[in-house]
N, C-alpha and C positions, 0 to 999 in steps of 0.2 A: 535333512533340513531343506525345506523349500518355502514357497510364497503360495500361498493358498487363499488371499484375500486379493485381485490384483485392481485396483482402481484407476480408469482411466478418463482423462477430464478433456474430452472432446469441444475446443473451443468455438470451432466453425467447421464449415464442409470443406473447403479449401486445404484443411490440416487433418482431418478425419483418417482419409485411406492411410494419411503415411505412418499416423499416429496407432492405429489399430495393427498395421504389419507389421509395427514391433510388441505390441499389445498381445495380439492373440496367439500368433507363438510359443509366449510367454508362459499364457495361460495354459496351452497345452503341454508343454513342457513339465511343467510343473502341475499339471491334472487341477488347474484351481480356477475358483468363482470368478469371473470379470464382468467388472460392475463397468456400464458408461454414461457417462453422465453430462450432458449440458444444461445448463441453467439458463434458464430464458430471465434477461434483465428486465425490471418491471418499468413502465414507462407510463407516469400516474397522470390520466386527464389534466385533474384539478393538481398540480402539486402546489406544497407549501411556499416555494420559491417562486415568485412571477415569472413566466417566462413569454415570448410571443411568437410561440409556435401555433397557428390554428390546428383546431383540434381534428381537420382533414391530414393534417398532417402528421401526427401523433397515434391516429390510426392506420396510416398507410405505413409507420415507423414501427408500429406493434404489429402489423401483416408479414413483413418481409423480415419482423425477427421469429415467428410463428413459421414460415415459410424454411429458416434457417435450420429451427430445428428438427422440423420434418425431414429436411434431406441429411443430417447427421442422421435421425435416429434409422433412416433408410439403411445406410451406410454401415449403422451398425449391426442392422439385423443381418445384413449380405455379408459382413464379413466372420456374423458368428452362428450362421450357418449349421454348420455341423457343431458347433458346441452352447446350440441351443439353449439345451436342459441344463446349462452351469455359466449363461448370461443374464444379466439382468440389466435392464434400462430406467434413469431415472433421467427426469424433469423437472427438478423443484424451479422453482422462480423467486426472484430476489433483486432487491432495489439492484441497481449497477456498484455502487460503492459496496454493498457487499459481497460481492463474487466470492472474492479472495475468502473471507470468512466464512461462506457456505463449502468452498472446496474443502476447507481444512474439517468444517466438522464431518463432510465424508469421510475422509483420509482417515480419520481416527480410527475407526476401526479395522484397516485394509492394510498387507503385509508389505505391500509394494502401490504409489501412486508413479502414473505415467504420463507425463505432460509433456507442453511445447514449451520450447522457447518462447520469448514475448514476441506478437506476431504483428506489433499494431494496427490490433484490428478493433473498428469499433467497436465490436461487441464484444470484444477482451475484455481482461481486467487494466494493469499497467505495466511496464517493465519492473523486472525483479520478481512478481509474482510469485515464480516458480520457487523460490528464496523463500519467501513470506508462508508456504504453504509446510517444505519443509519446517522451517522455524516456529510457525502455530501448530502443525501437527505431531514431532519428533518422529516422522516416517520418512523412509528410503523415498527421496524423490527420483526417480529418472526422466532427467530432461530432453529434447528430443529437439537436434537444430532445426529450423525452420529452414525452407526453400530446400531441403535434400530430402531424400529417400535412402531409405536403408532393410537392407534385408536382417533376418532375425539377429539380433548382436549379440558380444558377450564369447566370442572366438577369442579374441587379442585383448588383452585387459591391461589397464595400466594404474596403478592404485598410487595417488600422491600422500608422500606419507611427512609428514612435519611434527610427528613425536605427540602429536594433540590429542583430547579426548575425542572433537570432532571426527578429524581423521582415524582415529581406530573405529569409532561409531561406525564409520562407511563402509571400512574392510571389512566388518564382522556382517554389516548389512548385505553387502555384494556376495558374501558366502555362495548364495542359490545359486547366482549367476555363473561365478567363478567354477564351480567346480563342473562344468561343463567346460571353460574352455581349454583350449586348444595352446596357450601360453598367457601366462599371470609374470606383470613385473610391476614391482616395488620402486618406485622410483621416492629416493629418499632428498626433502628438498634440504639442502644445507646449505647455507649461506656461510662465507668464510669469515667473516665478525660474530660467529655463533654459534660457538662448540658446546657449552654447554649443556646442552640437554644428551649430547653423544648420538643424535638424531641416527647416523649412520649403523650402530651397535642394535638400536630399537628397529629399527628397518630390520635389521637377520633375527630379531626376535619376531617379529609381525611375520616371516616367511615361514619360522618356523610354528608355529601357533596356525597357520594357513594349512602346512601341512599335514596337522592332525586332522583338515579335515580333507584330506586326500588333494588337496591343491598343491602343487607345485610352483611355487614363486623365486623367478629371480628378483636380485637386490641391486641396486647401484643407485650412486648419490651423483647429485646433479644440480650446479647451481650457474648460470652465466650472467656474467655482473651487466651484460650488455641487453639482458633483455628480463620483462620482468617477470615474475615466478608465472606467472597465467599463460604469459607466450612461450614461455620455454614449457609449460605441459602442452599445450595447443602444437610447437613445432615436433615432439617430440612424438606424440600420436598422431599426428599426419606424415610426418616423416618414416614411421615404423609398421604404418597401416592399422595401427589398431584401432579396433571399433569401438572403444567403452570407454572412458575416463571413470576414476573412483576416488572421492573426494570427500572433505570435511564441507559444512558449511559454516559462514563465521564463526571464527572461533568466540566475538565478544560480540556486544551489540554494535549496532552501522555507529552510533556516537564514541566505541571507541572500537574499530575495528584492528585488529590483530593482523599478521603479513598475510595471516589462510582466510581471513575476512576478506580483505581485498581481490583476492584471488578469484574468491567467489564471486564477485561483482565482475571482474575482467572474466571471465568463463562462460557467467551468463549473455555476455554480451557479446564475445567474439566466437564461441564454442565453433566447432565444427561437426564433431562427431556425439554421440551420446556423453552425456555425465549422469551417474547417480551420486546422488550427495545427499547427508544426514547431517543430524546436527543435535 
């Protein structure tokens, strides 16, 4: 089992190199296709909505996004180099509002998408994005914090497990990664007003189901009423050095979000280390 479509959504040059070093690893690891892709926003002389920009000015704004993307797709050719013959570069273009909806119809067909954090940049899309992209696509996102670098990840894994469908979605997505690493832990979230589901019992079923596929996972449940489920996975992987976090994305929709919904919002916003999340 591996990742043979791997898609990665190069938002600007700024985020490019860090986003590709865990990108193209990836791809060789897994001997598979990596697509990169930025979208140049379209920025219409005449738009429907007045605005009073002069129109020197809206080509000097369509220059230096033209300019943007030539130095990403630089970036990408130098870093896939030797894996040439199993790169592909795309450019589609698309109003600004819909970024987010061109990423996802790439995504659709790719085994694995590899994005950034929200980086507020203006030629991003919004915060949450990465959320939106899983949630329209139902593909493994790997989100990738902003302002750090990281060497290949997927060594030290930590997989949040809250008995959900979400959350099994992720484990079973993380498979490729996992069975590479170096130690896999289950970290089962229970909360002490909430036995019912037996969350800690389905935790040693999720390790054991992991290890049919040659994964090794330990189990332990973990709730601290002083801090909230998002920072206790965030203090928990920085505190143990692990590099991955592996996670559900909302469990319902943001109008009624569930305790692994919110989680997902405090993750994308404080993260440190990688998260892949599905949904």
């Amino acid at each position: 089992m591996s990742y043979k479509t791997i898609l990665v959504y190069l938002q600007n040059s700024k985020r490019a190199k860090s986003l590709l070093d865990v990108a193209v690893p990836l791809a060789n690891r897994h001997d598979a296709h990596l697509i990169g892709l930025f979208i140049t926003p379209d920025i219409p002389l005449h738009p429907l909505v007045e605005i009073h920009l002069p129109e020197e000015i809206i080509l000097k704004q369509q220059r230096a996004i033209e300019q943007e993307g030539e130095a990403v797709s630089k970036a990408f050719d130098k870093a896939t180099d030797e894996i040439y013959d199993k790169s592909e570069w795309r450019n589609p273009t698309c109003l600004h509002s819909g970024i987010s909806d061109m990423i996802v119809d790439h995504a659709l067909a790719a085994d694995l998408v590899v994005i950034s954090q929200d980086d507020d940049d203006q030629l991003g899309p919004w915060p949450d994005f990465p959320a939106d992209v899983a949630l329209g696509s139902s593909r493994p996102v790997l989100v990738i914090p902003k302002d750090r670098r990281f060497e290949p990840i997927g060594n030290k894994v930590i997989v949040a497990w809250n008995a959900s469908r979400e959350a099994s979605r992720a484990a079973f997505d993380a498979v490729p990664v996992m069975k590479d690493a170096k130690e896999v832990h289950v970290m089962a979230i229970v909360p002490e007003s909430d036995s019912k589901h037996n969350i800690s019992h389905r935790g040693d079923e999720l390790a054991a189901a992991l290890a049919r596929h040659d994964i090794k996972a330990h189990v332990s449940a973990s709730w601290d009423e002083a801090l909230s489920v998002g920072d206790t996975l965030i203090s928990r992987a920085e505190d143990n050095n692990f590099d991955l976090i592996v996670m559900g994305c909302y469990g319902h929709s943001r109008l009624r979000e569930s305790m692994f919904g919110g989680v997902s919002r405090n993750i994308l916003r404080e993260m440190k280390v990688p998260v892949l999340m599905s949904h």
